[in-house]
LOBADREN-675711 format. One record per residue (C-alpha): residue number from 1; z negated, x, y negated. Coordinates in Angstrom, 1 decimal, padded with zeros to 4 digits, m for minus. Layout:
i->NUM&zz->Z&xx->X&yy->Y
...
This chain:
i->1&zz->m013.6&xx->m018.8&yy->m022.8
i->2&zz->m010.1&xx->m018.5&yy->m024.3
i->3&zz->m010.9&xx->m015.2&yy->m025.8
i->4&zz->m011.7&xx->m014.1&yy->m022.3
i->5&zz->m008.3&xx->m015.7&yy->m020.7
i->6&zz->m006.5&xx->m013.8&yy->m023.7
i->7&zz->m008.4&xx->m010.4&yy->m023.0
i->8&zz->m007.4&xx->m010.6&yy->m019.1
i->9&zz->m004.3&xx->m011.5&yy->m020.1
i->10&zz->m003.6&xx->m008.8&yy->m022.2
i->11&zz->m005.0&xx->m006.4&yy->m019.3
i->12&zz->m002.6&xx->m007.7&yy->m017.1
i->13&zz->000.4&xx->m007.5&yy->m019.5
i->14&zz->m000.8&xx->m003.6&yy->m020.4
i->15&zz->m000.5&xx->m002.9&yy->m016.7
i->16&zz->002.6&xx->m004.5&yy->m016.5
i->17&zz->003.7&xx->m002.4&yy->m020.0
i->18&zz->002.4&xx->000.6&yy->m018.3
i->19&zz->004.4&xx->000.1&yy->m015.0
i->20&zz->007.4&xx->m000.1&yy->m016.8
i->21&zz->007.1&xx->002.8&yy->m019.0
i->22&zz->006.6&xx->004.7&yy->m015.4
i->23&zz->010.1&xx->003.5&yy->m014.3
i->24&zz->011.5&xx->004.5&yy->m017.1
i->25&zz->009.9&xx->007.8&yy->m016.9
i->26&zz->011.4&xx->007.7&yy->m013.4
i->27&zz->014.9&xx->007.3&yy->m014.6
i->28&zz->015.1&xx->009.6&yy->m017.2
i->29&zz->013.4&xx->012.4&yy->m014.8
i->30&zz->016.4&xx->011.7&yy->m012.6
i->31&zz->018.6&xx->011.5&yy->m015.3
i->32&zz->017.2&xx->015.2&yy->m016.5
i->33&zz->017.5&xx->016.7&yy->m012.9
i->34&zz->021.0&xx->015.4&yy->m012.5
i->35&zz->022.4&xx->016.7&yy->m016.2
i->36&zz->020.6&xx->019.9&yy->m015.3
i->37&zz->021.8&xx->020.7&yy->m012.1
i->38&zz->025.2&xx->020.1&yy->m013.7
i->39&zz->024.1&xx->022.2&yy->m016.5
i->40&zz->022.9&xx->025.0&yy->m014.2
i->41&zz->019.2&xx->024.4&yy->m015.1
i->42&zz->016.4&xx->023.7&yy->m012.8
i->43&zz->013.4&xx->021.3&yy->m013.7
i->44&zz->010.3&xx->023.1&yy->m012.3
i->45&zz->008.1&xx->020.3&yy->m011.6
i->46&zz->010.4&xx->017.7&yy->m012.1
i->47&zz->010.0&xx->016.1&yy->m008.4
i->48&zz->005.6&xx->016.1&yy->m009.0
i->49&zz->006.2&xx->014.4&yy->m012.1
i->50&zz->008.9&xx->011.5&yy->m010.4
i->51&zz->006.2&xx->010.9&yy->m007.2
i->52&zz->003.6&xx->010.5&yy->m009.5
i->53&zz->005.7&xx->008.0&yy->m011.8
i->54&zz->006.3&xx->006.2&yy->m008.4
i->55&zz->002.8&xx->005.9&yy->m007.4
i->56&zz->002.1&xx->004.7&yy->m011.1
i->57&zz->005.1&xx->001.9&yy->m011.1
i->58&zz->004.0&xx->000.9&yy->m007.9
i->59&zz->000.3&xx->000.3&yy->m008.6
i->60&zz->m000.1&xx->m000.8&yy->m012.2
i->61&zz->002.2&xx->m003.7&yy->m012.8
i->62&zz->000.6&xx->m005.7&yy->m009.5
i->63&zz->m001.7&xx->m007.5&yy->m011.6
i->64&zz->000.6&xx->m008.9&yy->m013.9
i->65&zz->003.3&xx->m009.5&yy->m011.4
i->66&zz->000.5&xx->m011.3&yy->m009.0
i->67&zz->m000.5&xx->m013.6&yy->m012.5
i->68&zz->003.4&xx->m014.4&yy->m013.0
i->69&zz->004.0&xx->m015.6&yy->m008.9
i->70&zz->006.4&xx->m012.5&yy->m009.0
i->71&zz->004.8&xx->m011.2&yy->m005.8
i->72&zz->006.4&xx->m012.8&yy->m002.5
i->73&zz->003.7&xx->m015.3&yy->m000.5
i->74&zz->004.4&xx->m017.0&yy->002.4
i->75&zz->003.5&xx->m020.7&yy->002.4
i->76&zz->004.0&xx->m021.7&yy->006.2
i->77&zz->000.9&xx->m023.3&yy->006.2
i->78&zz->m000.8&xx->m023.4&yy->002.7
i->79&zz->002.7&xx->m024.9&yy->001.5
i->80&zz->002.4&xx->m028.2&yy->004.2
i->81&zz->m001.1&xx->m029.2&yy->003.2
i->82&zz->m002.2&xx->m031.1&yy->000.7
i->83&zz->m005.8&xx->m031.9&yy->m001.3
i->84&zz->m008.7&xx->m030.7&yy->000.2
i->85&zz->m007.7&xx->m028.8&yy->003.4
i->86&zz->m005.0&xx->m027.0&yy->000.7
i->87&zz->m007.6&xx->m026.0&yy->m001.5
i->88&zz->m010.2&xx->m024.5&yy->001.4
i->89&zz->m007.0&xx->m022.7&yy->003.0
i->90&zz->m006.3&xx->m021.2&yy->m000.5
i->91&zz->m010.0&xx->m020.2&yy->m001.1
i->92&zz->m010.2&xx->m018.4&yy->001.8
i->93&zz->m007.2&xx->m016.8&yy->001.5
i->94&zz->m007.7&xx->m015.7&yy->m002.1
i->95&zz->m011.3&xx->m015.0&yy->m000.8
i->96&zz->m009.8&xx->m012.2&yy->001.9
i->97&zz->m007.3&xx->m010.6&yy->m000.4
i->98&zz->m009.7&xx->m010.6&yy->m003.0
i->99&zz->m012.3&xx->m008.5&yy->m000.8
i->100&zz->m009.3&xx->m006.7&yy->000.8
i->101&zz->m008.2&xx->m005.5&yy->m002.7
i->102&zz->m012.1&xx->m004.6&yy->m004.4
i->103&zz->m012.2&xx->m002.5&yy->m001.0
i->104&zz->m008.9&xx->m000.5&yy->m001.7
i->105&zz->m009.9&xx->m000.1&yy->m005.9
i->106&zz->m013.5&xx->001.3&yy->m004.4
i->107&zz->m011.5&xx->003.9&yy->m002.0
i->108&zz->m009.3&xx->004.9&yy->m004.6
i->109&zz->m011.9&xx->005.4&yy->m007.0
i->110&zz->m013.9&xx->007.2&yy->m004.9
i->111&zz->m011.0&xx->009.6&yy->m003.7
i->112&zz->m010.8&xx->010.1&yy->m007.7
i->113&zz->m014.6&xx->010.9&yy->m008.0
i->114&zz->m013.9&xx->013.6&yy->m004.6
i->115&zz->m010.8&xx->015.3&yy->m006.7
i->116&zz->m013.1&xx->016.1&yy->m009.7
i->117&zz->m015.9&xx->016.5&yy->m007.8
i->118&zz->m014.0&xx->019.4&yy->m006.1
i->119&zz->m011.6&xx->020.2&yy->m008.6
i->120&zz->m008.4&xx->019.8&yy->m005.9
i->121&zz->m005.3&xx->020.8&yy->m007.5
i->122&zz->m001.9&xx->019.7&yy->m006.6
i->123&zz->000.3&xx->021.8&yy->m004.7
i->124&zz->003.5&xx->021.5&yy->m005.9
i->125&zz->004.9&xx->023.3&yy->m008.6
i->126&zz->002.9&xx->022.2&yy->m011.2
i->127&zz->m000.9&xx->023.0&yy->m011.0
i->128&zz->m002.2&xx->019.1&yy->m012.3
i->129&zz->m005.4&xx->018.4&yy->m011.2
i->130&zz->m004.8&xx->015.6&yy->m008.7
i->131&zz->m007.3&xx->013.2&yy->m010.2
i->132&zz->m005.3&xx->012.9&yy->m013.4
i->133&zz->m002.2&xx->011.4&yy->m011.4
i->134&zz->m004.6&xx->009.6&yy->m009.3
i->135&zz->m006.0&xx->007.9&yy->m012.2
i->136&zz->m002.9&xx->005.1&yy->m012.1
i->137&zz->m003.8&xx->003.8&yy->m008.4
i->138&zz->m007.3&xx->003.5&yy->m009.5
i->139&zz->m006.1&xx->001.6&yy->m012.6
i->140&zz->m003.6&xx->m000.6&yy->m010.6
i->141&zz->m005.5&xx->m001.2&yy->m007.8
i->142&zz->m008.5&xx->m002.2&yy->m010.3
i->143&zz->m006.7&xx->m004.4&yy->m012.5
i->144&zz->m005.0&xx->m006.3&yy->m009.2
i->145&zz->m008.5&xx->m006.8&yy->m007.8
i->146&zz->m009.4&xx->m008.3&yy->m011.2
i->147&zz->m006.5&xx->m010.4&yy->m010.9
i->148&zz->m007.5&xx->m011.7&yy->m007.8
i->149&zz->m011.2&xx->m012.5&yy->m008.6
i->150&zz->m009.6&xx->m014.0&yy->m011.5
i->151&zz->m007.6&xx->m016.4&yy->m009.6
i->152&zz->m010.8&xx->m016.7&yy->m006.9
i->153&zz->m013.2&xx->m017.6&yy->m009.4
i->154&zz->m010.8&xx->m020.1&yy->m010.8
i->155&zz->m010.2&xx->m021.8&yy->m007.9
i->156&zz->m013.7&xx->m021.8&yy->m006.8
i->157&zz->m014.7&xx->m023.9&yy->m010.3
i->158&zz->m011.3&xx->m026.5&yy->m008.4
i->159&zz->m009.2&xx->m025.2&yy->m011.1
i->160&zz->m005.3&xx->m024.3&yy->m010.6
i->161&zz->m004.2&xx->m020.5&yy->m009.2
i->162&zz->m002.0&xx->m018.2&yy->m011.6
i->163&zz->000.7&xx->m018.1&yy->m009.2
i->164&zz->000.4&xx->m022.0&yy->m008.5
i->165&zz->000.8&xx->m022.7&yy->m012.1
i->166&zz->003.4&xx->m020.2&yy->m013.0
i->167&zz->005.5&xx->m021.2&yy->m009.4
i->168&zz->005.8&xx->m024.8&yy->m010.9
i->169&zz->007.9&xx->m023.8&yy->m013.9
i->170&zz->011.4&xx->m022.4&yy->m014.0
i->171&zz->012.4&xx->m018.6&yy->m014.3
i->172&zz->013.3&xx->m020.0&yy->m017.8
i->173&zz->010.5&xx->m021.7&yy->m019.0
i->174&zz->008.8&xx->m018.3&yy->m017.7
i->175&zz->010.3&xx->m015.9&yy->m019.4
i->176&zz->010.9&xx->m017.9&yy->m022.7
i->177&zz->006.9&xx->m018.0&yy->m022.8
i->178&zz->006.8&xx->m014.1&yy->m022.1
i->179&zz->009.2&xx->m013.3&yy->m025.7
C-alpha cells in the first residue's frame, strides 16, 4: 500500500513539476516578446504558445495543489460539525466533486479523441494540431479527478482527507517536508 501512496504521490508532484515548468515557459515567452519588440523582432507564434502555457499551468498542478490544502474550500458548514455528521457532510461532498471532476477529465478527453479524429488544426499562427495542446487539460483534469477519488476512497475506508491532514500543520512544517 505505501508503494501505491508513493506512486500517486509522485503523480501528483509531476503535475505540480509540470505546471510550473508552464509558468515559467509563460514568463520567458513574455520576456522574449518584450526584448523583441524592443529589438524590432516579432515572435510569430509567440501568443499560441503563451495560451497554451496558460491552459497547461492552470490544469496540471490542481492535483498536487488539491493534496497540499493549497486550493481555497469553504468550511461554513463542514468546519462547525463534528464526528459523524462531519464525516457524511465530507463524503458527500468529496463524492460530488469527485463525479463532477471524472465528468470534466471524460469531456476533455473525448474533445482530444474529436481533434485527432478530425485532424483540427489551430488557427493561429502556428499550424499545431489542437490535440497536442489539448493534451495538458486532459492530463490535469485526469490527475485532479485521481486526486479526488484518492481522497474519496480514503475517506470512505474512515481514514483522514489530504487537505485535512496537510491544513493541520503549519506553512512551515509543509514546506520543510516538500525539500
Amino acid at each position: 500500500m505505501q508503494a501505491l501512496r508513493r506512486a500517486l504521490d509522485a503523480l501528483y508532484l509531476a503535475g505540480g513539476v509540470a505546471g510550473a515548468i508552464a509558468i515559467i515557459a509563460i514568463g520567458l515567452l513574455v520576456l522574449a516578446q518584450v526584448i523583441g519588440r524592443q529589438a524590432g523582432l516579432h515572435l510569430p507564434g509567440s501568443d499560441d504558445l503563451t495560451a497554451y502555457a496558460v491552459a497547461a499551468s492552470a490544469t496540471l498542478p490542481l492535483a498536487y495543489t488539491f493534496r497540499h490544502a493549497a486550493h481555497i474550500r469553504v468550511d461554513v458548514v463542514i468546519g462547525r460539525l463534528a464526528g459523524r455528521p462531519r464525516h457524511a457532510l465530507e463524503l458527500l461532498a468529496l463524492g460530488i466533486a469527485t463525479a463532477v471532476a471524472l465528468l470534466f477529465a471524460y469531456a476533455c478527453l473525448d474533445t482530444v479523441i474529436d481533434s485527432w479524429t478530425f485532424g483540427e488544426v489551430a488557427q493561429g499562427m502556428l499550424a499545431v494540431p489542437i490535440w497536442m495542446p489539448q493534451l495538458a487539460l486532459v492530463t490535469g483534469s485526469a490527475l485532479f479527478a485521481l486526486a479526488l477519488t484518492d481522497d474519496f476512497i480514503v475517506a470512505l475506508a474512515g481514514g483522514e482527507p489530504s487537505y485535512r491532514r496537510m491544513d493541520d500543520r503549519s506553512a512551515e512544517e509543509r514546506a520543510a517536508e516538500e525539500l
